[in-house]
N, C-alpha and C positions, 0 to 999 in steps of 0.2 A: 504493500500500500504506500504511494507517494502524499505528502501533507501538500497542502495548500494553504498558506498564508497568505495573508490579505496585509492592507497599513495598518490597517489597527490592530491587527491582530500583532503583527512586530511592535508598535508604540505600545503593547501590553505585556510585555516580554523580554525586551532587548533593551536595556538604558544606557546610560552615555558611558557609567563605568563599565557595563559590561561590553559595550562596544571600543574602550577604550585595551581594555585586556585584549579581545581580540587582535587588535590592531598589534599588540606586542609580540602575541603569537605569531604572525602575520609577517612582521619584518623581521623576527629572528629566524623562520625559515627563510626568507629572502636570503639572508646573510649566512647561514647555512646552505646556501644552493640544493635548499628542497621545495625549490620550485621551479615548473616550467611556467612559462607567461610569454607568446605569442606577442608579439605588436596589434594594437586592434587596426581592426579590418573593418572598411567603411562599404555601403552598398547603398547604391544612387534607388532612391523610390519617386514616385510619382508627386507634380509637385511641386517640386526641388526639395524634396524630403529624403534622407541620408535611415539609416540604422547602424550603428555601430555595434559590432563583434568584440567583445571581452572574453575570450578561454582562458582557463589558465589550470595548471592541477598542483597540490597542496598535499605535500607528506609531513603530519605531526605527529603529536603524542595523542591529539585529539582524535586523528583519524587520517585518512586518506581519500581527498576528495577530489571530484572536478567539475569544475565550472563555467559558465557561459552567461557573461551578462549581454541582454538585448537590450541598448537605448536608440528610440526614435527621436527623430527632430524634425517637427514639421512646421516649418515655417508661417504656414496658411492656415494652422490648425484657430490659433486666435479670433481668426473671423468666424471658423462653425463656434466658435465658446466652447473651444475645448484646450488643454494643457500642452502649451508645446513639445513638451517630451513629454515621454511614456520609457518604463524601464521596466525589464521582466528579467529575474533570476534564473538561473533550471541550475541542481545541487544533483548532482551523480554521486554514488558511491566507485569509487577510481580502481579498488577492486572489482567488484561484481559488474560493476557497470550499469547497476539498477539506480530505477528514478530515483530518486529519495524526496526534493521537494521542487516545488514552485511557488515562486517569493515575489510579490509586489516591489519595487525596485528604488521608488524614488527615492521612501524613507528612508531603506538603509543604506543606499549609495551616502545623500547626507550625512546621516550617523555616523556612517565610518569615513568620509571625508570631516567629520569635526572632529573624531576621535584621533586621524592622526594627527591632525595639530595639537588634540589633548597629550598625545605622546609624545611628539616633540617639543610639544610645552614643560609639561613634567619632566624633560631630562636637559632645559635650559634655560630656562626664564628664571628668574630668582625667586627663592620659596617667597619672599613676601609682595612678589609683583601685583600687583590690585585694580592699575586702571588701567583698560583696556580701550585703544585706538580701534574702533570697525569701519573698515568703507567699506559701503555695499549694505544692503539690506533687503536683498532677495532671497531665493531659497535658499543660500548656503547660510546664510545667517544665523539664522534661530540655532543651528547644532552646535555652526565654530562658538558659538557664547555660553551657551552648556559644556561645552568640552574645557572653557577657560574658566569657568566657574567648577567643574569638577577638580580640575587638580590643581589651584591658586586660590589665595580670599578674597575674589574677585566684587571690590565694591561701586566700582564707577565702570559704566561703558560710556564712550562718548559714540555715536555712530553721525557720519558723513556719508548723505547721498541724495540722491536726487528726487525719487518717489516719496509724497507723504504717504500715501497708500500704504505703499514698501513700511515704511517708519512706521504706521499706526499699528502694522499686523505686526511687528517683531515684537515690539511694545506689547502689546494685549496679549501675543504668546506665550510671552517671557514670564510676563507676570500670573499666568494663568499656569505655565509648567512651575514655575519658581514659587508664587506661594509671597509671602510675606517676607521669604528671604531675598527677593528677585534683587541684584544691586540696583543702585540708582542709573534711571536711563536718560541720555539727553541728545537730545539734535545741535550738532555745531555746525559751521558755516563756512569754517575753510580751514584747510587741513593744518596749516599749524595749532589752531585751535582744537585740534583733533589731539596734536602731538606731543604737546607741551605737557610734562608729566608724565607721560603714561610711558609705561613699563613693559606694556602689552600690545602689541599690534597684530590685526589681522586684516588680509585684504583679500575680499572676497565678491570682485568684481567683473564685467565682462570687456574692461577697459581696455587701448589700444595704446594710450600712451600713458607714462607714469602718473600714478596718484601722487606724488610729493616730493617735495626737494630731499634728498637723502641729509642734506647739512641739519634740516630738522629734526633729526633721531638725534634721542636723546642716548648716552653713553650709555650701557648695559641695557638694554632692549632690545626682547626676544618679537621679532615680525614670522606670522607664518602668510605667507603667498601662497593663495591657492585657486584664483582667479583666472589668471592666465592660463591654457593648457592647450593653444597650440602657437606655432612662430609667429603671426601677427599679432597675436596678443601680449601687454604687454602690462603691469603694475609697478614693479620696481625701475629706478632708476636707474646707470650707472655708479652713482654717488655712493649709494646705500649700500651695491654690490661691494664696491671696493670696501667699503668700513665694515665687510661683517664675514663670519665668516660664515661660507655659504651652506648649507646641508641638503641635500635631496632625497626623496624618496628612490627614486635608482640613476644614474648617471646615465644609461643608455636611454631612458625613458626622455630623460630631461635636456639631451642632446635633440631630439625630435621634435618635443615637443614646447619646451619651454621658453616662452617669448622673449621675457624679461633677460635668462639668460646669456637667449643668442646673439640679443641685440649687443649686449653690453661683451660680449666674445666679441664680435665683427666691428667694437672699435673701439677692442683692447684697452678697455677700461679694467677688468678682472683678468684672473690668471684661469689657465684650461682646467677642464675635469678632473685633472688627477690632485687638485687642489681642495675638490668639493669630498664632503662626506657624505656617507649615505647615511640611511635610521636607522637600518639596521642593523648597521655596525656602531652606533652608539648605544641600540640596544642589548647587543650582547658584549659590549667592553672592548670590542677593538679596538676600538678608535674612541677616547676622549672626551667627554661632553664640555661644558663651559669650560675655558681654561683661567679666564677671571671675570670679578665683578663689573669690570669696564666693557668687555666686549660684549658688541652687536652681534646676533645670531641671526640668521634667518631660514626657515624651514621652507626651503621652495618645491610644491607639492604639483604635480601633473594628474593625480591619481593613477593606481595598479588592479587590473582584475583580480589579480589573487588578495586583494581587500576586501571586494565583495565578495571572495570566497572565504576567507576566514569568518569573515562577519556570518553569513548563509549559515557555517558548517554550524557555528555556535550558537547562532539563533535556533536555529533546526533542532538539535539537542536539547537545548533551553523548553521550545515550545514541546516535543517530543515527553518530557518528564513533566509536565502541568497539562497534558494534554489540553493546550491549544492549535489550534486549526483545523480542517476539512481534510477528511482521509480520502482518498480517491485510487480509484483499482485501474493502474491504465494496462 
């Protein structure tokens, strides 16, 4: 019998620590080379509507999986009143090769893109970091600020952007997930006024050219970029590159894909790849986390299929032992 998960069914199951663990399981197979992960593979729909291919297979202590995330992009879809993307899971067992589930996509693609910034946050920002820089305030939003309020005493958000819409729904969700503890939330007006103080930066935008002058980070402030994920896009500076040092989710991934990187490569602002660290070698100790209080970090993120498969394999488990979801005979 393969489970069917629904969003809510995951948003009743899956929370940001436990998406957060995931994630650590996740990049120490990476850094262990127990994983394979394919490049995604893109396929033209009607339209000008694309779907992207996520495989990737996943050997832990948890289990041994594989997996295939489907996200659509449909450009046109806004006019019928429907969601520009759409994202669907399929969770194989990597042995047998049986279904095991199928996973509504969007929430936990989210989840586990704000969990890894919750992970690269927890292994660089300073335990007492509190206010938090956000541009952006569309879907990535609501998770990167749960994942910064999971592992920080995260009491101020300043958020910069351009939708009140955007702004009113982060706000009302924040406070509706958070409770009374939700930090104080506020709308600022230009990015220094974003920057000044805050110890916490995330940017999580569809931007093209940088959000801010890197001369405005402030010394010891951890930035997770996770906006940008292919070469015209672009969040970070030059400036900012040079004063930090840079960490990526994989060097191969971020050679393709990473805007801000490339630009700031092609005019030799930064030093090449073998200068950048990965997560997953900060997660299993290879490689170093903060080296001091003064330095800038920045977590510059593309997202990995095999995130959505570790998040999948652990959800699936999770709901599996509470029985939630819909069992289905295929």
């Amino acid at each position: 019998m393969a489970l069917i998960l629904s969003r809510s069914d995951i948003q009743q199951c899956f929370t940001m620590t436990d998406a957060i663990a995931a994630m650590r399981v996740a990049f120490q197979a990476l850094s262990a080379d127990q994983v394979q992960m394919p490049q995604r593979l893109a396929v033209e729909l009607q339209d000008q509507g694309a779907v992207l291919l996520m495989p990737s297979v996943l050997h832990t202590n948890e289990g041994h999986a594989f997996g295939v995330k489907l996200v659509t992009q449909m450009p046109h879809n806004p006019e019928r009143n429907l969601p520009r993307s759409y994202a669907t899971i399929l969770l194989l067992d990597a042995i047998t090769g049986k279904t095991l589930a199928v996973l509504e996509g969007g929430w936990l693609t989210a989840m586990r893109t704000g969990a890894a910034s919750g992970l690269a946050t927890d292994l660089l920002a300073h335990p007492d970091a509190d206010v938090l820089a956000l541009f952006g305030a569309g879907a990535q939003a609501v998770t990167q600020v749960l994942a910064m309020y999971t592992v920080r005493p995260l009491r101020e958000v300043r958020v910069l952007n351009r939708s009140d819409e955007h702004y009113q729904t982060l706000v009302m969700t924040l406070q509706q997930l958070l409770g009374e503890h939700c930090p104080t939330i506020s709308r600022v007006h230009s990015a220094n006024d974003a920057l000044a103080g805050a110890s916490l930066v995330v940017c999580a935008t569809s931007a093209t050219e940088p959000l801010f002058d890197g001369r405005d980070v402030e010394v010891g402030t951890h930035i997770n970029a996770i906006g940008a994920f292919t070469p015209a896009m672009c969040e970070l500076d030059g400036e900012t590159l040079a004063r930090a040092q840079i960490i990526v989710d994989q060097r191969e991934a971020a050679l393709i894909e990473a805007g801000d990187l490339l630009r700031s490569l092609a005019q030799g602002v930064i030093a090449g790849p073998e200068s950048w660290l990965e997560l997953g070698d900060l997660v299993t100790g290879k490689q170093p986390a903060r080296q001091d209080g003064h330095e800038i970090t920045v977590f510059k993120s593309v997202g990995l299929g095999m995130q959505d498969l570790a998040a999948a394999l652990q959800l699936y488990q999770r709901a599996r032992s509470i029985g939630i979801g819909v069992e289905v005979d295929l």
